[in-house]
Structure formats: C-alpha cells, structure tokens
N, C-alpha and C positions, 0 to 999 in steps of 0.2 A: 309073311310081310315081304312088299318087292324090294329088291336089292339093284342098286346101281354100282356097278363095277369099272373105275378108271379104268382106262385100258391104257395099252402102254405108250399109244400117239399122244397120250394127257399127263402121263406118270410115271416116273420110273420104275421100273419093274419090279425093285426091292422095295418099295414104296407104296404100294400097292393100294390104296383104298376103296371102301366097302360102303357106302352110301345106303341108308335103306328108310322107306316111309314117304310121308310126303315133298324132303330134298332130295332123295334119290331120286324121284321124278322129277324134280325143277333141273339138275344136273342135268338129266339125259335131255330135256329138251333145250335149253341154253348150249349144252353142246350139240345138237344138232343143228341148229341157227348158226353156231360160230365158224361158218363154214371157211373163214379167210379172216388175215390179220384185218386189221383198225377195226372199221364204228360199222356193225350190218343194220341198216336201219330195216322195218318192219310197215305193216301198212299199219300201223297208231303212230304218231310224230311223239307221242309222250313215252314211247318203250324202242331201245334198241339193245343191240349188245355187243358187246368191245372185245378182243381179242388182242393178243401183244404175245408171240413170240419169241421175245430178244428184249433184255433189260433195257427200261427207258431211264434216264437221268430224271434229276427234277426238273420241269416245265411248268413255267404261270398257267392258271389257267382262271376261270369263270365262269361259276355259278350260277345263270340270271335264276332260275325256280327252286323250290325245296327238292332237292336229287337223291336219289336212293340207287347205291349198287350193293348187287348182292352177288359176291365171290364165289366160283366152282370148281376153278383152278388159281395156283398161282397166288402173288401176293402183291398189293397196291399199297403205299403208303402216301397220308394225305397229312400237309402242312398246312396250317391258317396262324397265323404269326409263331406262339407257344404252345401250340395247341397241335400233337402229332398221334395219329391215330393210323392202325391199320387193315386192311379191308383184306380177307382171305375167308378160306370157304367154311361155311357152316355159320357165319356171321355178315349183317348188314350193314353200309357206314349209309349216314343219313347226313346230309349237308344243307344248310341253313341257304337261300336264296340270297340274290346281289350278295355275295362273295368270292374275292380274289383267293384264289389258294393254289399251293405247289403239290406237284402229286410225282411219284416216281414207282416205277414196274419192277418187280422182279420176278424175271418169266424167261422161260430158254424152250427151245423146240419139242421136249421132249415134257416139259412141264407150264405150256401158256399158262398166262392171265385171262381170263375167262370170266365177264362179269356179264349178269344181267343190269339194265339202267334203267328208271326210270324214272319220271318226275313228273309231281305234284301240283298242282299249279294253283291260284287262289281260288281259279273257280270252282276246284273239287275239296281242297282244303280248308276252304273257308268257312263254305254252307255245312259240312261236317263236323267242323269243330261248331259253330253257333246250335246246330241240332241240338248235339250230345250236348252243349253247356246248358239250352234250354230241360235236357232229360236228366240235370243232375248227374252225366255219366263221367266226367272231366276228372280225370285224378288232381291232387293238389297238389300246387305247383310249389317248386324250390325256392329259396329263400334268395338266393343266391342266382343273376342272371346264367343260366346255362353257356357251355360252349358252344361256339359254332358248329361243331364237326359230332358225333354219337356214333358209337357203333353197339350193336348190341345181336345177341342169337337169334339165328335164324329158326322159328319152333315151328311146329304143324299150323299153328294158326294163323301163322304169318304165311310159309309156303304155301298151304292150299290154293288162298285166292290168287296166288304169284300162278300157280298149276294151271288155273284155270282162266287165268288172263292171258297166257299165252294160247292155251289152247284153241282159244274160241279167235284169235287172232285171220286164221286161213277163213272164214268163215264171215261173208261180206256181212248178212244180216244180226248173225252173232255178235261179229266185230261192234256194229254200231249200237246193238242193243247195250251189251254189256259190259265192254269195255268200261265205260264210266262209272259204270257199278261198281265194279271189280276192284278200280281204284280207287271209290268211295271207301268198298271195306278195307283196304289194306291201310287208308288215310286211318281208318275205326281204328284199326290194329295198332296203330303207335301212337295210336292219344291215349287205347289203355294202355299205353306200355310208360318203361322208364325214359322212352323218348319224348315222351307227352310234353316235356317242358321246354326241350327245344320248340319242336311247333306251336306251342301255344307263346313263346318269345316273338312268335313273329306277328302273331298278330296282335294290332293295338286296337282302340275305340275307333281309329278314324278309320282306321283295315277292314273293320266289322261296315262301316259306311259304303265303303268299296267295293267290300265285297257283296253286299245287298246292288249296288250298283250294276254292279260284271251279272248279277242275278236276272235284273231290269236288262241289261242287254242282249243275254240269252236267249231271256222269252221272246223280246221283241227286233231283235236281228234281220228280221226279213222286212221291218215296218222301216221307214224312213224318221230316223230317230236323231235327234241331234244333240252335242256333248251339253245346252241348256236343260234339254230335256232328261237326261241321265239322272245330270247335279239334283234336279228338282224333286225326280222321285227320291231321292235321297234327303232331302231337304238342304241344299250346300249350293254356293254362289257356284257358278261356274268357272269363274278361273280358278276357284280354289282347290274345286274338288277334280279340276284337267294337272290339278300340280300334285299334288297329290294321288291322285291317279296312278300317273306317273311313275311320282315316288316308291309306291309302293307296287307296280305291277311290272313297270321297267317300259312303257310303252303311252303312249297318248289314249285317253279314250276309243277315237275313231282308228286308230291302230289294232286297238285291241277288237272290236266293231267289225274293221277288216278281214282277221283273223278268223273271227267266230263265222262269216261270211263264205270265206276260202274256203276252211274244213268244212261246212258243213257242204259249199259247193263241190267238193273233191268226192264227200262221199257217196254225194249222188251222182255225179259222173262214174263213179268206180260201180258202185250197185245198183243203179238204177236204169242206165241204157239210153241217157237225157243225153240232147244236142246240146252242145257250149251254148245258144242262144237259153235255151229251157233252161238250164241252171244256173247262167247268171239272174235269169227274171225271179225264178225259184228264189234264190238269196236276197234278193234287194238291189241289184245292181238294174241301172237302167241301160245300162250301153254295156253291150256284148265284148266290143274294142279293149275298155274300162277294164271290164272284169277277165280279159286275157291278158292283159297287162298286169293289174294285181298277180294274178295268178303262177303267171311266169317269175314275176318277183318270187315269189312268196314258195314256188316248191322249186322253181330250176327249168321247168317246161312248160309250153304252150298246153293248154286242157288237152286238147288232143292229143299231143306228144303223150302226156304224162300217162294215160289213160293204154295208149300203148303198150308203154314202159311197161306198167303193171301188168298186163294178160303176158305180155314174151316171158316176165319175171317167174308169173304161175305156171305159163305152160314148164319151162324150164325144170320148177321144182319139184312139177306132177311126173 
C-alpha cells in the first residue's frame, strides 16, 4: 500500500504522520499545488487550494455555491451562527451555498493549513441529485432541517475521484472532458452519504425548475436564447422565474448565460489554438469588442492576456 509521509516543512517532527491509500495520494498532490500561502487557483474555476501559514483570527466570509474543503494539514474552524464545526485532515467540511459564516486558521510555518476546495454548483448538483431521485438512489432524508455546515471522513470512495480530478487537471483535453464527471461522482458520493440531507435541504420544487432551466441553457448557450425563452421551457412567466432564478443561483439568468459563454470560451482559447474573433462567434457573442469586455470582467484579462498567462504559468511548472 503507498504511504505519504509529512515531511517536516508540513509537521513537526515528533508529530510525524503516516498517510497511506487513496489520502495519501490526495495529500501529496494538494501539497504539491500548495506552493505559497493564500488561494493557488488551478485551470477549473470550481477547484483551488488555500494555504495559511500563520494563525488567522475569525473573519466574515461568503459562501455563494455548496463548498467542500478537504484538510491535509493544519486546522480550520468554521462558524454559522450555533453551528461550529472543524475542518482538519482525514475529514471534509461541506458548506450549504448563499451563507454568511466566520472561519478562523490554526496553522504555523512548520505545520500550514492546507485544504483542497471545491464547489458544487447547481448545474452539477442539481441534475444529479434529480437522476439518483429518478433511480430510487436518494437516502431518506432527516426529520429535522439539517445544519448549514457538515463535516464528515474522508474514505476511499470519496478520495479516489478527488485523485483523479486533480490529476487530469494539467491535461487540456482531460481537463474539459472530465472534470464535470469527476464532480458529478463526488456530488454521487455525498447524496449516499450522511451528508445527503444537507444537499437535498437545498434544493426545493422551484430549484428542480431551475435547475432543468440552467439544463436548457447549457444545451443551448451558443443559440441566441433569451430569459422568455428559458422561463418557457420551464413552463414559468418570466419575471418570475428571472427572480427566482436569481434567488436561488445568486446571479440573473443572462448572467448565468454569460458565464456558461465565458468558460466554455476560455476553454477553447486555452485548448484549441482559436482567434479571440473564432471564440467569441464559437459562443454566441456577436461582437468580438462584447466578448473581450465580458471576458476581462469576468477572469481579470483581455483573451489574449489571459491565454498568455497560462502557457508562462505551464511553462514555468514544466
């Protein structure tokens, strides 16, 4: 069986741990990612990984999606009103979306905070949860609304796909294939689990609407689609289902539209070798200007910058 062994830049040396199985892999590659304190983001916008150094106090913070870290050093604790939960290695904490909550580090140079993150969103959590409820797969839910906040062990069946979600990460065509797999099964993983009833807290009858919605916009994202036409496949007026919308995803319709837009334009500039005019038309965008505007909103740089960014970033790590 392979063995991951703290080493003493992560542990103190009387302290020693012994990692082995499929954590002991997620360990050594979350710490190879954790090259520098705060947030390393990665190329999936839904996966990064945090680092902390030096004890942090409690600080507000804000949950917009269902969030999952998973500890390899060090220790997080996380407040939502009564509700105080702690995040440390060989365990998950899974966090309810649209929630305020205080979180505080305990991590020193010789022993960081070292979490992998990543989060859920309704377009992957949705259509998964309605599957499994269609295949009878759904455990039964608590009697008793659940907490916001869960933590729960991290087992082989949970690490694997975590393994191999990062792996396939360096890998442009891997990336985009399976990425959303990957975090389809891990979504699988905590609906059978005793987290099940958190997730399933989040979504209601009009969520399921929504999320068949956010479905209708996936497919048809490149088509010139408008927030009448969403509502309708949906069967729901249209202000009602832009408020709702909303409500329930943190963003307008054609926000969300945008989004789906951007990413998928990002990933064909990264992997496919397309002129900023070719991937705005690729998307939907009619105006090249439009969609360098979006764009720079939306990651920080101009398509070309960003597209930069990234091959300096690979050459770098190669």
């Amino acid at each position: 069986m392979e063995q991951t062994i703290l080493s003493s830049s992560f542990a103190n040396p009387e302290s020693v741990q012994i990692e082995t199985g499929s954590f002991g892999k997620l360990v050594e590659q979350v710490r190879t990612l954790a090259t520098c304190a705060g947030q390393i983001v990665t190329p999936s916008p839904d996966i990064w990984v945090f680092r902390s150094d030096s004890p942090i106090s409690y600080v507000r913070s804000y949950s917009s999606m269902m969030n999952i870290a998973v500890a390899v050093s060090g220790q997080k604790t996380v407040r939502i009103g009564n509700h105080i939960k702690v995040n440390d290695p060989k365990n998950y904490l899974l966090m309810h979306g649209s929630t305020h909550y205080q979180a505080s580090v305990n991590a020193s140079p010789d022993a960081p905070y070292i979490a992998l993150k990543l989060q859920l969103s309704p377009g992957i959590l949705g259509p998964t949860l309605l599957e499994l409820a269609d295949l009878g797969g759904l455990r039964d839910g608590a009697l008793e609304p659940p907490p916001p906040v869960f933590v729960g062990p991290v087992e082989d069946t949970f690490a694997e796909p975590l393994c191999r979600l990062l792996t396939c990460l360096d890998h442009p065509l891997e990336r985009r294939m399976l990425v959303p797999l990957y975090l389809r099964e891990i979504a699988f993983r905590l609906l059978r689990s005793d987290a099940a009833s958190l997730l399933r807290a989040s979504i209601t009858r009009e969520h399921t609407r929504v999320l068949r919605a956010i479905r209708f916009i996936e497919e048809n994202a490149d088509a010139g689609i408008t927030v009448q036409a969403m509502a309708e496949s949906v069967a729901m007026s249209g202000s009602h289902f832009a408020h709702r919308f909303r409500e329930i995803t943190g963003v307008s319709p054609i926000q969300y539209l945008k989004r789906i837009r951007l990413e998928k334009a990002r990933l064909l500039l990264l992997e496919g070798d397309l002129s900023v005019s070719v991937a705005a038309e690729e998307t939907g965008y009619a105006s090249t200007s439009h969609f360098s505007r979006d764009f720079r909103r939306q990651f920080g740089l101009s398509p070309t910058g960003y597209v930069q960014s990234f091959k300096e970033h690979v050459a770098v790590a190669s």
